[in-house]
C-alpha positions as a Markdown table, in Angstrom:
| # | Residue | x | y | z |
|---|---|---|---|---|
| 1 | Unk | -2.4 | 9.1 | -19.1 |
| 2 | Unk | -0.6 | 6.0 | -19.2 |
| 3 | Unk | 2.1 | 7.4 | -16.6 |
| 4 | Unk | -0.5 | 8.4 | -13.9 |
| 5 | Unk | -1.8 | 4.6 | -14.4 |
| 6 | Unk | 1.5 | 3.2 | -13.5 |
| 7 | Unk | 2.3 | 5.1 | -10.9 |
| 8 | Unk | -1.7 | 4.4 | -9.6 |
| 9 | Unk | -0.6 | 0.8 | -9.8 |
| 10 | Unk | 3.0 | 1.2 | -7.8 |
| 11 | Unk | 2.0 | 2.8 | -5.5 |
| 12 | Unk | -0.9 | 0.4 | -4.5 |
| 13 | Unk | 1.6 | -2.2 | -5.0 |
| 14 | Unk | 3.6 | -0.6 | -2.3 |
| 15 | Unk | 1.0 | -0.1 | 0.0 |
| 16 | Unk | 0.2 | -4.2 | -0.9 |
| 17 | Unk | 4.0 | -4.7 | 0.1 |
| 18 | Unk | 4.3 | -2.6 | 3.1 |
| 19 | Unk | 0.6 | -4.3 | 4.5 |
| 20 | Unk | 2.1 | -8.1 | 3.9 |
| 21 | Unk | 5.4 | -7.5 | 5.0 |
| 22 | Unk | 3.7 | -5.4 | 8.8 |
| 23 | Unk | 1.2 | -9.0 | 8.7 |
| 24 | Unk | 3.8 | -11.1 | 8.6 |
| 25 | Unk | 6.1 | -9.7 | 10.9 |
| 26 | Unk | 3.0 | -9.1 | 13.2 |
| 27 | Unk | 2.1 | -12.9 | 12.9 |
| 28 | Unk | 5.7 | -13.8 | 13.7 |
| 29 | Unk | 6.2 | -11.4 | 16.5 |
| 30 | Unk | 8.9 | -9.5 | 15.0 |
| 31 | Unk | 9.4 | -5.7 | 15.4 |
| 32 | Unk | 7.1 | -3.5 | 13.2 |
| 33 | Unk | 6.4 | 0.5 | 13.5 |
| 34 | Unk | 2.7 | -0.7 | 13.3 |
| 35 | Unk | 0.5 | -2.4 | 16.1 |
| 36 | Unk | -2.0 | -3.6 | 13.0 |
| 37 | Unk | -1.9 | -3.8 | 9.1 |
| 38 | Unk | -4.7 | -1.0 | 9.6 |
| 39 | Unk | -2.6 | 1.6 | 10.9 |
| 40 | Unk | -0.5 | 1.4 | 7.2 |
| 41 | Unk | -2.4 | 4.9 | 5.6 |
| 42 | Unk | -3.7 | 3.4 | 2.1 |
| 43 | Unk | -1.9 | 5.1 | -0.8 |
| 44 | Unk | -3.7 | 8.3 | -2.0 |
| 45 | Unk | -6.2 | 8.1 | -5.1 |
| 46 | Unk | -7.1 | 11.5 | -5.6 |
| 47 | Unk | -5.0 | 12.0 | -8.4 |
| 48 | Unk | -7.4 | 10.5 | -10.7 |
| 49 | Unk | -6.4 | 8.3 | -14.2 |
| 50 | Unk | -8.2 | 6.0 | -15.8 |
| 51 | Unk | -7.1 | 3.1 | -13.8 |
| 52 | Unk | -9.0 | 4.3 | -11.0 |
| 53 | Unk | -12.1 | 4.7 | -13.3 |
């Protein structure tokens, strides 16, 4: 159970990473592949552990 927790937690880290990284470079004006931080797809959560409880 502990495994599905982590990788829960990573990959809501990376979605965390990938949305300030697109809001910064949106703020700046630099090139992104997204027109808003709400175009990013949030990381799935049907694969449920405890985590997500």
């Amino acid at each position: 159970m502990i495994n599905k927790n982590i990788k829960t937690i990573q990959n809501e880290l990376n979605w965390f990473t990938e949305v300030l990284d697109t809001r910064m470079a949106l703020y700046f004006e630099f090139d992104t592949k997204y027109k808003s931080i709400f175009d990013i797809q949030l990381p799935d959560t049907t694969k449920k552990s405890l985590y997500l409880r």
